[in-house]
TIKOL-783195 format. One record per atom (N, C-alpha, C): x, y, z; atom name; residue number from 1. Coordinates in steps of 0.2 Angstrom, whole numbers. Each point is the difference from the previous one (the first is absolute). Layout:
! residues N
     c1     c2     c3  site  pos
      X      Y      Z    CA  NUM
...
***
This chain:
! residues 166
     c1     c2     c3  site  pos
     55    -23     42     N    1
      2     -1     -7    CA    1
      8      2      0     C    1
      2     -3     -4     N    2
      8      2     -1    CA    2
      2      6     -7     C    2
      3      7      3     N    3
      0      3     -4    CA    3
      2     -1     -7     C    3
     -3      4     -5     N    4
      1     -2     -8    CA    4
      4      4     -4     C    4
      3     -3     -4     N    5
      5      5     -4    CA    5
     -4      2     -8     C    5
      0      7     -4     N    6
     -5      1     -5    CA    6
     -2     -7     -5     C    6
      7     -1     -2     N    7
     -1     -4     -4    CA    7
     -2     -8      2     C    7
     -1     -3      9     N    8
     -5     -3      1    CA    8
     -6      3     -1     C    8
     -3      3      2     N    9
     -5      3     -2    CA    9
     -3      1     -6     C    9
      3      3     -4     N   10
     -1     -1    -10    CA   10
     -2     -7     -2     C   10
      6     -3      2     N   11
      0     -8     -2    CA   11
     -5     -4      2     C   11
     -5      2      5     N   12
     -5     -3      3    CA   12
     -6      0     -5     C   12
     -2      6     -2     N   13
     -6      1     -2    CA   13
     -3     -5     -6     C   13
     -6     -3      2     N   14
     -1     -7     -4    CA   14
     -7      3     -4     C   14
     -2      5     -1     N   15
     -6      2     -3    CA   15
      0      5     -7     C   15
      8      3     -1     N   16
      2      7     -2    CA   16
      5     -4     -5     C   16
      3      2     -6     N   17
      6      0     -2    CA   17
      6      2      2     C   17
      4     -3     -1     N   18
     10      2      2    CA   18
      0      9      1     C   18
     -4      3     -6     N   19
      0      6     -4    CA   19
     -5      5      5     C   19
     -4     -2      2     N   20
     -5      2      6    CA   20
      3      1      6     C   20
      4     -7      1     N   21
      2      0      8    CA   21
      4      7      2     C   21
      5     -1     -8     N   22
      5      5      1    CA   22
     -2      7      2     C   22
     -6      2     -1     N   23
     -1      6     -2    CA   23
     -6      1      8     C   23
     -1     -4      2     N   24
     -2      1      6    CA   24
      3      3      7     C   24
     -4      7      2     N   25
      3      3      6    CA   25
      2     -4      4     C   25
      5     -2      5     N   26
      1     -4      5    CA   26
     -2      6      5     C   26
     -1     -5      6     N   27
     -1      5      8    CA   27
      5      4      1     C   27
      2      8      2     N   28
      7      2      1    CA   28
      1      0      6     C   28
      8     -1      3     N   29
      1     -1      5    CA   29
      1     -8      3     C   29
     -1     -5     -6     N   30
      0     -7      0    CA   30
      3     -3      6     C   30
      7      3      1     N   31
      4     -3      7    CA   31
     -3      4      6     C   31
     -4      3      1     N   32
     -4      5      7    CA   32
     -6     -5      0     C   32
     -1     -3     -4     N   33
     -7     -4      1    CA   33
      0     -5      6     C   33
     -6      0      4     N   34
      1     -2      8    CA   34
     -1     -7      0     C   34
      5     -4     -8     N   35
      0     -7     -2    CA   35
     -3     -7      6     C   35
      4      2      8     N   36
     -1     -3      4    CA   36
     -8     -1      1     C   36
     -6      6     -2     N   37
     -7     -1      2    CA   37
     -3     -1     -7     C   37
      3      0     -5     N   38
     -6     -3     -7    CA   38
      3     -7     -1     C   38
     -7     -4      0     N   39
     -1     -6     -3    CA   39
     -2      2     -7     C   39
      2      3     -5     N   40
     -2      2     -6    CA   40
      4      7     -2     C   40
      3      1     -6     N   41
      0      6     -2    CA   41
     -7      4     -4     C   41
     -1      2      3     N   42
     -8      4     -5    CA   42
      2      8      1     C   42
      0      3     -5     N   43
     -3     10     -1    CA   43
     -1      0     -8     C   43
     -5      7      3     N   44
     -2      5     -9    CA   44
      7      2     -2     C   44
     -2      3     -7     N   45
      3      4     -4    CA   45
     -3      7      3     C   45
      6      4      4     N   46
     -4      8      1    CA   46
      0      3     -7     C   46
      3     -3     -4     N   47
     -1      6     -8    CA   47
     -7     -2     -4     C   47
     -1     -7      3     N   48
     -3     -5     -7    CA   48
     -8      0      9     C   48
     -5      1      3     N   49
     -4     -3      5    CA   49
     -3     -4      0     C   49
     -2     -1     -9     N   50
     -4     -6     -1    CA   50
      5     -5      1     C   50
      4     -3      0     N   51
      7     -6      0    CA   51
      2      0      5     C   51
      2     -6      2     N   52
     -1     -4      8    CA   52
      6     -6     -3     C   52
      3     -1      6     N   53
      5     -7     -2    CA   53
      0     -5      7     C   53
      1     -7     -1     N   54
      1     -3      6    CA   54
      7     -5     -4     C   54
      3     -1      5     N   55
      6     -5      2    CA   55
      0     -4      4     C   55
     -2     -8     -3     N   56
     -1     -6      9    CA   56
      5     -5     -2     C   56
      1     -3      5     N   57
      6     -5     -1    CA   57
     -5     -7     -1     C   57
     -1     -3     -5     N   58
     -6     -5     -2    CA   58
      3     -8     -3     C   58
     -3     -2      3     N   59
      5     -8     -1    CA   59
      6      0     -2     C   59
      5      3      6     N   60
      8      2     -2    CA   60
      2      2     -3     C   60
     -3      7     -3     N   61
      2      4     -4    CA   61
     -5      7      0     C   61
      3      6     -1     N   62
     -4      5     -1    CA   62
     -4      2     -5     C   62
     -4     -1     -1     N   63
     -6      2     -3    CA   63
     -4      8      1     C   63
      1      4     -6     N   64
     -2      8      1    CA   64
     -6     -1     -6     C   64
     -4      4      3     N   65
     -6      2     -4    CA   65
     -2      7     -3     C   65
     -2      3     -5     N   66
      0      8     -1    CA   66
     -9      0      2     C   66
      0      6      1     N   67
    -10      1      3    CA   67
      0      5     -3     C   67
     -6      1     -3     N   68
     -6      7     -2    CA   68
     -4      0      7     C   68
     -1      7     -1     N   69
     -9      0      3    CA   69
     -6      1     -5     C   69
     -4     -3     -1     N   70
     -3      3     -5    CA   70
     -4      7      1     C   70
     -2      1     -6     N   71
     -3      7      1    CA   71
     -6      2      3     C   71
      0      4      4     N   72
     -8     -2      2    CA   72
     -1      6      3     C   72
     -7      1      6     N   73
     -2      9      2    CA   73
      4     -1      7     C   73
      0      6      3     N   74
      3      0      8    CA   74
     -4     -3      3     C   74
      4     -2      8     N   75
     -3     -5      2    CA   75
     -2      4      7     C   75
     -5     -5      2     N   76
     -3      6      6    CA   76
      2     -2      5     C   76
      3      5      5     N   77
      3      0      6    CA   77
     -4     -2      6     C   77
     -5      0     -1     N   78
     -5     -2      5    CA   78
     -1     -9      1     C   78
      0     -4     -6     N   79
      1     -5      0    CA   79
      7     -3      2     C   79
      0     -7      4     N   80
      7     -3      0    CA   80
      1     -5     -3     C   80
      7     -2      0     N   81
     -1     -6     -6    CA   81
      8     -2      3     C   81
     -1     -7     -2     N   82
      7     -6      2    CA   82
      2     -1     -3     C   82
      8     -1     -1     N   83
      5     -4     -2    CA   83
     -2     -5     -2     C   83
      0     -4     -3     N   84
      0     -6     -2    CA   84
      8     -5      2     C   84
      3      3     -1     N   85
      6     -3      3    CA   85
      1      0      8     C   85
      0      5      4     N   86
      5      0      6    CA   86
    -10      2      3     C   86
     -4     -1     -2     N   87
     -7      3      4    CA   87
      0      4      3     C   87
      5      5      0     N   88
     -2     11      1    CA   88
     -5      1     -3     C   88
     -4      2      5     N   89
     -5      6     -1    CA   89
      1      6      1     C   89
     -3      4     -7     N   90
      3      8     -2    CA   90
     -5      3     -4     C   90
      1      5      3     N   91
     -7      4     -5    CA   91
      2     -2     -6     C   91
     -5      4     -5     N   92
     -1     -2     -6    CA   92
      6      0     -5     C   92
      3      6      2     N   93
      6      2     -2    CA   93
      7     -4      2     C   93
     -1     -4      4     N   94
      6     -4      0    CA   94
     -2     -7     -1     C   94
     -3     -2     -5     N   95
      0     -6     -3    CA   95
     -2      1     -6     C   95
      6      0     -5     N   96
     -1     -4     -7    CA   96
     -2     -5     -4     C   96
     -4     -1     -5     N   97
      1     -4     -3    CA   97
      6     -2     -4     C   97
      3     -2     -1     N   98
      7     -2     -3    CA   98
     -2     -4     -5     C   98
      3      2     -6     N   99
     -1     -8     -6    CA   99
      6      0     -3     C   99
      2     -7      1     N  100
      7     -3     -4    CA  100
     -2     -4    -10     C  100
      1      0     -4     N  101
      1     -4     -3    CA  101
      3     -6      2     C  101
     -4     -7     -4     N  102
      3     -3      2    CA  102
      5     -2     -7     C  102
      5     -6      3     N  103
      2     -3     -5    CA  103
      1     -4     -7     C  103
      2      1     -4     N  104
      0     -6     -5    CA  104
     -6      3     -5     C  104
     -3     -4     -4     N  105
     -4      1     -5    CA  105
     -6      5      5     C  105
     -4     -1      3     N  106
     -2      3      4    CA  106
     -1      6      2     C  106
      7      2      2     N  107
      0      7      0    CA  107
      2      4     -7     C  107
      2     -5     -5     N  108
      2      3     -6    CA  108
     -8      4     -1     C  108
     -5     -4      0     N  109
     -8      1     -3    CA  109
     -2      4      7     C  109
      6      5      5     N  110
     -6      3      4    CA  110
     -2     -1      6     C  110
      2     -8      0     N  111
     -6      0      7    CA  111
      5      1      7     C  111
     -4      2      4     N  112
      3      2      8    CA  112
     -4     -2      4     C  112
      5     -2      7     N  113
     -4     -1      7    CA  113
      1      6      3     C  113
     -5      0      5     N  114
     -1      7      5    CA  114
      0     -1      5     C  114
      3      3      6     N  115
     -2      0      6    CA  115
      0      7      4     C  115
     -3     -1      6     N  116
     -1      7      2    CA  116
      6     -1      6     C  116
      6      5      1     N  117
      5      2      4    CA  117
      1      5      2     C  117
      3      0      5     N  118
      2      8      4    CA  118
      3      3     -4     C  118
     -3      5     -3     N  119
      4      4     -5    CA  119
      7      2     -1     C  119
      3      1      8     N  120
      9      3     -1    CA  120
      4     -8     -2     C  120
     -5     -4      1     N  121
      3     -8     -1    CA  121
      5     -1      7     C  121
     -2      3      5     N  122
      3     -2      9    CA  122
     -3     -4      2     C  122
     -2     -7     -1     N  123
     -5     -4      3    CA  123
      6     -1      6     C  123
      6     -2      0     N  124
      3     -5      3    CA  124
      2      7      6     C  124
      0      6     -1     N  125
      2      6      6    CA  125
     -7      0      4     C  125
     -6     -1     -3     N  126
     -6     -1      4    CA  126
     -2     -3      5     C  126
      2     -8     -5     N  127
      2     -4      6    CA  127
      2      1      7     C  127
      5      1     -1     N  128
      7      0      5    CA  128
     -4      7      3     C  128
     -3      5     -1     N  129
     -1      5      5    CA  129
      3      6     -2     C  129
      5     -2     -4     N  130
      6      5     -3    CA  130
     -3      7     -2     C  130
     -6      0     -4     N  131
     -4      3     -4    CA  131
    -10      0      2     C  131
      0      5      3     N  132
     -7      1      1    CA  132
     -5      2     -5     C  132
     -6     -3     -3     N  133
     -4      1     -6    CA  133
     -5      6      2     C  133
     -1      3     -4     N  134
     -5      7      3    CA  134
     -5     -1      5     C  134
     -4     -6      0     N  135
     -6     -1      5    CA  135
      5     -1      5     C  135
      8      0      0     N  136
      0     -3      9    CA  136
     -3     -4      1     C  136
      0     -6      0     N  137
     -3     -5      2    CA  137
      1     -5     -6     C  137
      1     -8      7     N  138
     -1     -6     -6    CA  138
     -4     -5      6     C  138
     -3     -3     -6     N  139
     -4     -4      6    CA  139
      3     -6      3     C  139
     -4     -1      6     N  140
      4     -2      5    CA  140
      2     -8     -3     C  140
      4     -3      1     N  141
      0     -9     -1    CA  141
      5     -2      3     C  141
     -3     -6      0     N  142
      6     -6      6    CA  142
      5     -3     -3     C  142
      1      3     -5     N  143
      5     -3     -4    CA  143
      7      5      1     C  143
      6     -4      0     N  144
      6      5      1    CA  144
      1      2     -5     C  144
      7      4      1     N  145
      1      4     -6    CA  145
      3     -5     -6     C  145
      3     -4      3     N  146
      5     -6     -2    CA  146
     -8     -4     -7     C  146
     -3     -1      3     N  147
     -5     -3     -2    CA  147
     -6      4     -6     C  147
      0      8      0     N  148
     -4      4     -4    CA  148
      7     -1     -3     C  148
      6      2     -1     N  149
      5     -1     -6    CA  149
      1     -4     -3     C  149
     -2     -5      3     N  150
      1     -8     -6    CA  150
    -10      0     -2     C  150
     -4      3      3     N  151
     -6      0     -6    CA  151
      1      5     -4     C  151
      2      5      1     N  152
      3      6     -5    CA  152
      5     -4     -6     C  152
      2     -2      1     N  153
      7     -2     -4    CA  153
     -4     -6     -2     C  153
     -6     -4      1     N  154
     -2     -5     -5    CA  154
     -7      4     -5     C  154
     -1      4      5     N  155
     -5      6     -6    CA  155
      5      1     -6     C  155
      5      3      3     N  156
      3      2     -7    CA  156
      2     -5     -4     C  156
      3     -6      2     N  157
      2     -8     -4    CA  157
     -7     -1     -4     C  157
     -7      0      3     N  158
     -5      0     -5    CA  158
      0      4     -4     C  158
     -1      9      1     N  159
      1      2     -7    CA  159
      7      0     -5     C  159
      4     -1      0     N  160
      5     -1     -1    CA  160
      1     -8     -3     C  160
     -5     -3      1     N  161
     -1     -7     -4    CA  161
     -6      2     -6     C  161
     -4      6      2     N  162
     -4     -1     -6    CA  162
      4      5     -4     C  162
      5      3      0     N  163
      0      4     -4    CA  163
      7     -6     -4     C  163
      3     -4      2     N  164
      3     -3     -3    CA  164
     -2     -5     -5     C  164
     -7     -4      2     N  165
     -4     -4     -2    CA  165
     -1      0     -9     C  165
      0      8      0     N  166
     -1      2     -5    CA  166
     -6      0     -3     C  166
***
């Protein structure tokens, strides 16, 4: 991914208001970002835990999402659970539910699509190796890494088309 400047970022967000974007924490240290290993920009808010963001480049152009978690009890360490997007396995606690509002009339009334995500939103550092998930281990496949990143990056074009769908 090619490094981004704040206000490509703000301008991206297709779920939120002008007013919303602006007021959204950006990642700090945005030019240390290890841009060369994310196919995505995604992080939480450290002020805000429940809020989650992603940034893709989607039919030629950038598309950002804002994410809740929704509310719910702890989750149990004992159990694992997968990405949806990049298929990391993570104990309980490192996989989210994420939900986006969607677009347009739609999300005016509310409605959200969900998916379950590595909660620091590092899919594409998992990938690559860069980033080790708690269990230590991913399961084995014959797929290169070339090949898990463009299923990762059309995971995310699926949820990112329902959230546009509206």
């Amino acid at each position: 991914m090619q490094p981004l400047a704040d206000n490509d970022i703000r301008a991206s967000f297709i779920n939120c208001s002008k007013g919303e974007a602006r007021r959204i924490a950006l990642p700090r240290n945005l030019s240390e970002l290890p841009w060369e290993d994310l196919d995505f920009l995604g992080w939480r808010d450290p002020g805000a835990p429940d809020r989650g963001y992603v940034v893709a480049e989607r039919e030629g152009r950038l598309a950002g999402v804002t994410l809740r978690v929704p509310q719910g009890g702890p989750r149990s360490m004992a159990k694992s659970t997968m990405c949806s997007l990049c298929l990391t396995p993570h104990p309980g606690s490192g996989v989210s539910l994420l939900a986006a509002r969607r677009t347009g009339p739609a999300g005016r009334e509310g409605n959200t699509v969900g998916a379950y995500m590595c909660a620091d939103l590092a899919c594409s550092l998992y990938l690559r190796g860069k980033k080790v998930p708690q269990m230590a281990m991913r399961y084995k496949e014959t797929l290169s890494v070339e090949e898990r990143i463009s299923r990762m990056l059309g995971n995310l074009d699926d949820f990112l088309g329902k959230v546009e769908r509206g």
